[in-house]
C-alpha positions as CSV (number, residue, x, y, z in Angstrom):
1,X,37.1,11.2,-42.1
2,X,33.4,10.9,-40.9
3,X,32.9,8.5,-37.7
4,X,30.8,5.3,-38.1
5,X,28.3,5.8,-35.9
6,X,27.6,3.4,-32.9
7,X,25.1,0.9,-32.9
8,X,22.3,1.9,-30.5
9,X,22.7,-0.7,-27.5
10,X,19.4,-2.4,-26.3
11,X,18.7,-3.4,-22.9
12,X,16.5,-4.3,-20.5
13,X,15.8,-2.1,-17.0
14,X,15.2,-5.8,-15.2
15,X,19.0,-6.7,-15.7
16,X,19.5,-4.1,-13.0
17,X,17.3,-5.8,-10.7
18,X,18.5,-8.0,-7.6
19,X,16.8,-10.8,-6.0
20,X,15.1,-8.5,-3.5
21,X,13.6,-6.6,-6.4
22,X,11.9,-9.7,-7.7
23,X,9.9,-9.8,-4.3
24,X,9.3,-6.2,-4.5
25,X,7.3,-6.2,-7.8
26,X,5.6,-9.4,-7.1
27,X,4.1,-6.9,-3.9
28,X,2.8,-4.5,-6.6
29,X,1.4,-7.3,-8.7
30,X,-0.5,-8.5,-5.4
31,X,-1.8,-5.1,-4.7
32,X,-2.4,-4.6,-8.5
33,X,-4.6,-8.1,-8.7
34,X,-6.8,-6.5,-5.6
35,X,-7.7,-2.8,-7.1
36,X,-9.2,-5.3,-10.0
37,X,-10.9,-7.6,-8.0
38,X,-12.2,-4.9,-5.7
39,X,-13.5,-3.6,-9.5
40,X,-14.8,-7.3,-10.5
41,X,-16.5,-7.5,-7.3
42,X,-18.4,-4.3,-8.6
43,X,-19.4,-5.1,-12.4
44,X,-20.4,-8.7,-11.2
45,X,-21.5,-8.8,-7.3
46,X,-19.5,-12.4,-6.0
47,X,-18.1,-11.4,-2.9
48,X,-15.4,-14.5,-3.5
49,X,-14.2,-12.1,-6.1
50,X,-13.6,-9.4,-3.0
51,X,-12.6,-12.1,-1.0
52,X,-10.0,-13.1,-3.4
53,X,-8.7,-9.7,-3.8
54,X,-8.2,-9.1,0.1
55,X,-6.3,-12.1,0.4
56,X,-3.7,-10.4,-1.7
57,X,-2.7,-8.1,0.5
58,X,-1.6,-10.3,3.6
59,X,0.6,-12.0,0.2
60,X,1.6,-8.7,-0.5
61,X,3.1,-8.1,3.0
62,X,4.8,-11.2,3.1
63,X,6.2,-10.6,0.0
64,X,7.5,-6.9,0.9
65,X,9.2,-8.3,4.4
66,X,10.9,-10.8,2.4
67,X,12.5,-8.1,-0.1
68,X,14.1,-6.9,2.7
69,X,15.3,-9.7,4.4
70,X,16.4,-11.1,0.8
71,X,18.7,-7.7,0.6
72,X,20.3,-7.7,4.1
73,X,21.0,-11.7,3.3
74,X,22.8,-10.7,0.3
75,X,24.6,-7.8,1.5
76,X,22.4,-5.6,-1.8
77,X,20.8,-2.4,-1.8
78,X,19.8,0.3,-4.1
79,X,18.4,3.4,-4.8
80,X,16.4,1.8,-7.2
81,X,15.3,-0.7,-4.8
82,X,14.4,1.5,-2.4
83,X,12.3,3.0,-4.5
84,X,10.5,0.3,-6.4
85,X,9.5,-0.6,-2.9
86,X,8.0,2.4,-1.8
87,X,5.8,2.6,-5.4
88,X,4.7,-0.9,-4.8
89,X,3.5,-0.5,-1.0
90,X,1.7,2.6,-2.2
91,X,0.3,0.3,-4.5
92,X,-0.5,-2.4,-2.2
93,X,-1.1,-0.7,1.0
94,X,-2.5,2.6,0.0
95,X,-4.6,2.4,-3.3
96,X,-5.6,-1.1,-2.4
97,X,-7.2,-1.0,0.4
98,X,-9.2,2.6,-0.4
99,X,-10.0,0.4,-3.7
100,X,-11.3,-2.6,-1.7
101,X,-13.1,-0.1,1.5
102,X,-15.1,1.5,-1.6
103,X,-15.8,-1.5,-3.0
104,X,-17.4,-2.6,0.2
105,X,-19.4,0.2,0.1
106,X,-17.7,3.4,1.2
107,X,-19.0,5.3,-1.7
108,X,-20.5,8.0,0.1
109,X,-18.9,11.7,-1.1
110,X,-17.5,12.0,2.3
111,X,-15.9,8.4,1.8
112,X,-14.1,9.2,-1.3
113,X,-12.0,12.5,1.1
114,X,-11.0,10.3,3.6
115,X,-10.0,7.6,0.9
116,X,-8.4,10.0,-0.9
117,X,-7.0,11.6,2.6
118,X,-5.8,8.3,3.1
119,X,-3.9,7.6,0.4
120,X,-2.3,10.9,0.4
121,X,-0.9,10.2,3.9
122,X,0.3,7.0,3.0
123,X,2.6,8.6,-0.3
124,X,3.5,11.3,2.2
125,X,5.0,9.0,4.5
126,X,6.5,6.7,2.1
127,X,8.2,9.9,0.7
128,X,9.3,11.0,4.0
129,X,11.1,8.1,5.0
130,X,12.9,7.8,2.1
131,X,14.2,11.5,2.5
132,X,14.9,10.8,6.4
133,X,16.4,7.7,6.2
134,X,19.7,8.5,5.9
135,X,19.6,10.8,8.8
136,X,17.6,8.7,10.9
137,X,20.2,5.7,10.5
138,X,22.9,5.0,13.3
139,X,26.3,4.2,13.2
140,X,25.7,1.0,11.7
141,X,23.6,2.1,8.6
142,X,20.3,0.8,9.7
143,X,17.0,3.0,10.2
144,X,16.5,2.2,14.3
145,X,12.8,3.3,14.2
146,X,9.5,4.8,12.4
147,X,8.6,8.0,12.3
148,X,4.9,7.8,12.2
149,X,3.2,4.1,11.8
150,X,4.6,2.7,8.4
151,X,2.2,2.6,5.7
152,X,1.6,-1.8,5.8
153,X,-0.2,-1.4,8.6
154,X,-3.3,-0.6,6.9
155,X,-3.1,-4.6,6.3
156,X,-5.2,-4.1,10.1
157,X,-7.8,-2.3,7.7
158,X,-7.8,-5.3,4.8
159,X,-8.7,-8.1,7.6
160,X,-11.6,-5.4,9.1
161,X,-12.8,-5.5,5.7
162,X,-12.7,-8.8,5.5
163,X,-14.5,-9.7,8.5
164,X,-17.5,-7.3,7.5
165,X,-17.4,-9.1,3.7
166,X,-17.8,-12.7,5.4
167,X,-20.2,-11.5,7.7
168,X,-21.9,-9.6,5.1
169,X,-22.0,-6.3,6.4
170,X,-21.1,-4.6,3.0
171,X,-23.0,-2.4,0.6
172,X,-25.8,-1.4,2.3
173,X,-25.4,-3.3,5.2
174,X,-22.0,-1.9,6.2
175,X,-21.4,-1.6,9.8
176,X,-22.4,1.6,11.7
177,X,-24.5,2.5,8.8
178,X,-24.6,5.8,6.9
179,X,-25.6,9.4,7.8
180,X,-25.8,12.6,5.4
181,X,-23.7,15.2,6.2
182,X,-24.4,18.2,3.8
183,X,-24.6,17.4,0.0
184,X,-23.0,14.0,0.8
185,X,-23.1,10.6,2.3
186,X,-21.1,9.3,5.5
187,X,-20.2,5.8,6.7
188,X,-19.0,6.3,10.0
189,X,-16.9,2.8,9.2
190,X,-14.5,5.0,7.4
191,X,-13.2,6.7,10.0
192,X,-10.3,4.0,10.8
193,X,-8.8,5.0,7.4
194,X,-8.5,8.2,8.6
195,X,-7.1,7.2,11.8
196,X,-4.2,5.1,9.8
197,X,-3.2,7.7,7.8
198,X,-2.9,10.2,10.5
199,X,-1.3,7.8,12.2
200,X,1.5,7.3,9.5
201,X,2.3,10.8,9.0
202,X,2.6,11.4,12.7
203,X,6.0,12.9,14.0
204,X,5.9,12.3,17.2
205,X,5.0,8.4,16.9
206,X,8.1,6.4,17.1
207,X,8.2,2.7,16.1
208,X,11.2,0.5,16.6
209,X,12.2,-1.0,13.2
210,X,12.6,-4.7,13.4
């Protein structure tokens, strides 16, 4: 006698989610709505547009401190949630504010490795801590500290940014100017991103996690 077969069952991934989740993704959709606006400002020029898009990323923080809080409050936690969040903050705090620095007008050739450099750091740490952070917890569970500043702390770069937008000293009028170095450009400004990111994958940094 031939089985009936089973009726496929449908179902949505964001059943699986918890509160904290929620919180999580509306980080990424923060850092998302400033890679476009940093693209907006671009095609069309209005700084409000850059403006806009900057002032995501402060929402974005608050957003991915309150996952977190949300998930110790309720007692949940998941390897999923864990990491949604790190693919979100690579969003917001990585991608983001290269998109926005370029945008200001770090386009030189030289820009685009630190950027880039940057960013890299920023996954790399993200991954790290996510492989550590079992080993790095004490007897009660909970990470005690950073290995290496962790990667929202290039929020310090988005308010920089901002400062030099509302002052005007983007485009060509960045601060510290430009030199050639080679077959490329060089804003000297774009040295703090690769400051940040060295900072993040530093070893011998340790932070005390709140």
């Amino acid at each position: 006698m031939q089985d009936t077969p089973s009726k496929p069952r449908h179902f949505s991934m964001f059943r699986d989610f918890h509160l904290a989740d929620w919180f999580t993704l509306g980080n990424a959709f923060c850092g998302t709505g400033a890679v476009f606006a940093a693209m907006r400002y671009l095609q069309e020029g209005n700084v409000r547009d850059l403006l806009i898009g900057m002032a995501l990323i402060p929402l974005a923080f608050i957003l991915d401190a309150l996952d977190g809080r949300i998930a110790r409050w309720r007692n949940v936690s998941s390897s999923l949630g864990r990491e949604l969040d790190s693919l979100a903050d690579v969003i917001s705090f990585g991608v983001a504010p290269a998109a926005l620095a370029y945008a200001c007008g770090l386009q030189g050739g030289w820009d685009w490795v630190v950027l880039s450099y940057f960013v890299c750091c920023g996954v790399s740490r993200l991954a790290r801590y996510n492989v550590t952070a079992e080993a790095l917890s004490g007897a009660e569970g909970k990470v005690k500290y950073f290995e290496g500043t962790p990667i929202p702390s290039s929020l310090v770069l988005v308010v920089m940014l901002a400062v030099a937008a509302w002052q005007g000293a983007i485009g060509d009028n960045v601060w510290f100017g430009k030199i050639v170095l080679g077959p490329w450009q060089f804003h000297p400004l774009v040295i703090a991103f690769a400051v940040s990111g060295s900072l993040m994958v530093s070893k011998t940094l340790r932070i005390p996690k709140p």
